[in-house]
C-alpha positions in Angstrom: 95.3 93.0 118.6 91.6 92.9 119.1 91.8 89.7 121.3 89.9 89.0 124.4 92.4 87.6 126.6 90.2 85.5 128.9 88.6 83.7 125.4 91.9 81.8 124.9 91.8 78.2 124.5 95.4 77.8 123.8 98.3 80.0 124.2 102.1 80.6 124.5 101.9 78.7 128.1 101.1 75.2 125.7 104.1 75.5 124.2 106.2 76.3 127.1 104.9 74.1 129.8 103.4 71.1 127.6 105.6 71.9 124.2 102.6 72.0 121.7 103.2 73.5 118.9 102.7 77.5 119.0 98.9 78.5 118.8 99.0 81.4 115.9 96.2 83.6 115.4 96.7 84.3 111.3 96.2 87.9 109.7 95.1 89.7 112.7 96.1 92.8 110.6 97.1 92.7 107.1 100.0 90.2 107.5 100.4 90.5 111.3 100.3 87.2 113.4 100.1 86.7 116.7 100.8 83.8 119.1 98.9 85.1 122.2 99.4 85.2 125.7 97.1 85.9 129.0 97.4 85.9 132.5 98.0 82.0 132.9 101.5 82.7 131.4 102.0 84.3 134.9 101.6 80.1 136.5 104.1 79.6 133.9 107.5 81.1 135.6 107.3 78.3 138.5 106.1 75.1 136.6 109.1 75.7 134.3 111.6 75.4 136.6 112.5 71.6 137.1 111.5 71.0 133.9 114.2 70.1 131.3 116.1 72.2 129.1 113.3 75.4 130.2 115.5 78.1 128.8 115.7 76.3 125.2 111.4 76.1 125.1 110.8 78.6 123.8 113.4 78.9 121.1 112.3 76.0 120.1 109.1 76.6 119.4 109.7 79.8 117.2 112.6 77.4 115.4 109.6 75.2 114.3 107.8 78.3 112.7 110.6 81.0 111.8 110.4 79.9 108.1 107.5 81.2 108.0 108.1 85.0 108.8 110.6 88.0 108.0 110.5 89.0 111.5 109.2 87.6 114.5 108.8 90.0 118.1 109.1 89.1 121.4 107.4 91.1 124.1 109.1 90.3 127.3 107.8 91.1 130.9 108.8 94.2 132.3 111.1 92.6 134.5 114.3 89.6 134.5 112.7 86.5 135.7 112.2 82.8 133.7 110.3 84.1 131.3 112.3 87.0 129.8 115.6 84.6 130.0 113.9 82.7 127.5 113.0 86.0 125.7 116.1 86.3 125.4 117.8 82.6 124.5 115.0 82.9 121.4 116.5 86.1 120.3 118.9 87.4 118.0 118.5 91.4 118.9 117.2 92.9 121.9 115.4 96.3 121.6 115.1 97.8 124.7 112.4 100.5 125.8 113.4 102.9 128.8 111.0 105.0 130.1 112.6 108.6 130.5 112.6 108.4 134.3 115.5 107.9 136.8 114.9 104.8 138.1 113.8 102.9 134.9 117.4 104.0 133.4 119.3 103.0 136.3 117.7 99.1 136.0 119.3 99.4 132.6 122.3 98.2 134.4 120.9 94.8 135.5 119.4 94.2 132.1 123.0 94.9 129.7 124.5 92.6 133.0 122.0 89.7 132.1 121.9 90.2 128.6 126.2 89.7 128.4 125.4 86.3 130.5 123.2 85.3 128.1 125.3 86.4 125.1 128.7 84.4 126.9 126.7 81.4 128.4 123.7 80.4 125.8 123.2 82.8 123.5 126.7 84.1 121.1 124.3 85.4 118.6 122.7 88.1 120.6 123.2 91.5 120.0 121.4 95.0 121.1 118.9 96.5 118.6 118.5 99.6 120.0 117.0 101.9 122.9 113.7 103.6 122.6 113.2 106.5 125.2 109.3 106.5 126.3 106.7 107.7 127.8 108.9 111.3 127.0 107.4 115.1 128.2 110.1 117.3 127.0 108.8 119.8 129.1 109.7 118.2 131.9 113.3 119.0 132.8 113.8 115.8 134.9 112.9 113.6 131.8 114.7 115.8 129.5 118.0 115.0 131.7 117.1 111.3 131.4 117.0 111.6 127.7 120.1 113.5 127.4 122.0 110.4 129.6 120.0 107.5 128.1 121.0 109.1 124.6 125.0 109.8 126.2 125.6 106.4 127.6 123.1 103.7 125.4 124.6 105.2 122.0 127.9 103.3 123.0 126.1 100.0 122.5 123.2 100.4 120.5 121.3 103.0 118.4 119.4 105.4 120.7 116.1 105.9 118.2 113.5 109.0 118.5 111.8 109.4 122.0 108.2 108.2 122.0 106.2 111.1 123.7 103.4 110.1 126.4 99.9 110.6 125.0 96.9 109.3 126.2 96.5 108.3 122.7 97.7 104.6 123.4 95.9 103.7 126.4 92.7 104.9 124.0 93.7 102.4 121.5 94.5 99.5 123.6 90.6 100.1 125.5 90.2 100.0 121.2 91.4 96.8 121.3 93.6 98.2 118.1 96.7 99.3 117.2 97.7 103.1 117.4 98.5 102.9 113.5 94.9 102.0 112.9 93.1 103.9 115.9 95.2 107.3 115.0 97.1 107.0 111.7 98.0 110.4 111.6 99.3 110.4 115.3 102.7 111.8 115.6 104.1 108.8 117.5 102.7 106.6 114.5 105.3 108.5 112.0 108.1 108.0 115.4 107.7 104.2 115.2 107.5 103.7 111.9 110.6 105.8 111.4 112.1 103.3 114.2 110.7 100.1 112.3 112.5 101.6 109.1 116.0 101.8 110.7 115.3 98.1 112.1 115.0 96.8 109.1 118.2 97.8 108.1 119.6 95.4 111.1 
């Protein structure tokens, strides 16, 4: 998003830790916003817990803003600690990428576990999105056989959308400091995810 991470004053830890009001950078691209994050979030995970109502933080913060957008996106830590439970309270869909590798579709199963806690305990609203397959080589058999079961088994809950190949091109873009749609407009996995924004919208 063309941010320098260490440059922040003011971030999504504020709002979670100290409950400011969300910090949002305005019109980073065309109508994009962005309430940023850096590596302090990180400090974030133990402070929270003895504080009061930690898992409802974060919801409320984007309550106090949601007026104000068509769609707002959560991008949760790869993994199921604190912060992703809150994720997850703020959400009404979940869209889930799996990398087209064995062991990142077997944690799958931890993730639809916690996600039905949520959904029973905190959350009734929250429903699956989707599944995007990543990082996908079809000429590799193994992650062609990961595809073919993510695909099998994730279509019973959710949409399984159009596999996002692996390309060096996004690792160039994010050293850009820009998105792929700007850095490479004409890159296939630009037409892939905006084919897979389309079908969201629908939701």
């Amino acid at each position: 998003m063309g941010l320098v991470p260490s440059n922040l004053e003011k971030t999504v830890y504020h709002s979670l830790v100290e409950q400011e009001p969300l910090t949002i950078q305005k019109n980073i691209h065309d109508t994009v916003d962005l309430a940023p994050a850096n590596v302090g979030l990180s400090a974030a995970e133990m402070q929270l817990v003895p504080l009061v109502a930690r898992e409802m933080r974060l919801k409320n913060a984007i309550l106090a803003v949601a007026d104000d957008y068509d769609f707002i996106l959560i991008d949760c830590p790869p993994s199921l600690g604190l912060l992703s439970i809150l994720g997850l309270v703020a959400s009404t869909h979940v869209l889930v990428p799996v990398q087209t590798q064995v062991k990142s579709f077997e944690g799958t199963d931890l993730l639809l576990k916690t996600v039905a806690d949520i959904k029973s305990l905190v959350n009734r609203s929250l429903s699956f999105a989707g599944f995007i397959p990543t990082l996908y080589d079809k000429r590799t058999i193994h992650q062609y056989e990961v595809y073919k079961a993510i695909s099998t088994q994730l279509s019973q809950l959710a949409p399984v959308y159009e596999p996002i190949p692996h390309t060096i091109a996004f690792p160039d873009s994010s050293l850009k400091r820009l998105p792929l749609a700007l850095y490479k407009p004409n890159h296939p996995a630009v037409h892939i995810i905006e084919s897979i924004a389309q079908q969201l919208e629908q939701l």
